[in-house]
N, C-alpha and C positions, 0 to 999 in steps of 0.2 A: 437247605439246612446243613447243619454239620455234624458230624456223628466221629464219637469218640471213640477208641478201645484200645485197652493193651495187650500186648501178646508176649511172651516168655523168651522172644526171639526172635533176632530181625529176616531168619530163613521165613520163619513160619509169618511175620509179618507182611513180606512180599508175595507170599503165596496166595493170601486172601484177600491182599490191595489187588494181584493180578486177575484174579477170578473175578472180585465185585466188578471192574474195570471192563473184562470182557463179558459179563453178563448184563452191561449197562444197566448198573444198579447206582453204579457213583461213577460223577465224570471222571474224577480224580481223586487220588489219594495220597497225602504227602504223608510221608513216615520221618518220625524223629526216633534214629537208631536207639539213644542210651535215655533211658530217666529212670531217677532212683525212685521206687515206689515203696513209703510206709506203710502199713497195715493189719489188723488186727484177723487172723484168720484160725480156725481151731484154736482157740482158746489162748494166741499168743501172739507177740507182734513181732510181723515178718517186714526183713526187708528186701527187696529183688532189684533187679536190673532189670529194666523192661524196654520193646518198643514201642512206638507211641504211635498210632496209628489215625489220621486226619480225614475224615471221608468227606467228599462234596457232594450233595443229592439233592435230590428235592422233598418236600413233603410227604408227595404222594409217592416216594419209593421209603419213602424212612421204616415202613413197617416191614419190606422186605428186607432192605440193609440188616436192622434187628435181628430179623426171624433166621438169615444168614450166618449169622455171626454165631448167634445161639445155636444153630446146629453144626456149624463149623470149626470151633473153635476151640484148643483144647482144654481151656478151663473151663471149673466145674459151673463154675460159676462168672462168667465173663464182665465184666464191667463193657457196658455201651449207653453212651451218655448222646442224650439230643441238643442242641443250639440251635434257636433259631439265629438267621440273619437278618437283624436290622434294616439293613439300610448294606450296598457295594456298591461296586461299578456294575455298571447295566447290562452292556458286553458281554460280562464274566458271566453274572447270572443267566443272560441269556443262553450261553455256551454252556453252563452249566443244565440248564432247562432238556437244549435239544441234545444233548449226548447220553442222554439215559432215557431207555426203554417206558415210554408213559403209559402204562397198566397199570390196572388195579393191584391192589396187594394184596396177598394170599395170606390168610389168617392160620 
């Protein structure tokens, strides 16, 4: 699957692609340095500069990726969006498969 999130920064973005990466939670993570994010927060509509963070995992880590994110991460409230995958190259997936730690998830 794929798993979203923003971060305030692309320091702080690479800090938590490097962690998930060594803790084989996601094979990979590609960061997209700049997006403008609109939004309605405290009663008012904010705009930020944000990084954009891509995580590659599987199913059965997506609840840790989550559960990660949420306690790592300095917003109060973090945006972490799921995708499933369709359909890819087989390869990829497969590579994807065996490079993360296959455990259960800790709720």
């Amino acid at each position: 699957i794929i798993i979203l999130t923003t971060c305030p920064s692309m320091e702080i973005a690479k800090n938590l692609s490097t962690s998930l990466v060594t803790k084989k939670l996601a094979a990979c993570v590609s960061i997209i340095p700049k997006v403008l994010s609109i939004f309605f927060w405290n009663g008012k509509i904010v705009e930020d500069t944000e990084a954009l963070m891509v995580m590659k995992t599987t199913q059965l880590m997506a609840k840790n990726v989550i559960n990660f994110i949420k306690t790592s991460h300095p917003y109060d409230v973090p945006e972490v969006l799921t995708l499933a995958i369709k359909d890819g190259n087989s390869e990829y997936m497969k590579w994807i498969h065996d490079s993360v730690e296959m455990k259960s998830p800790k709720n």
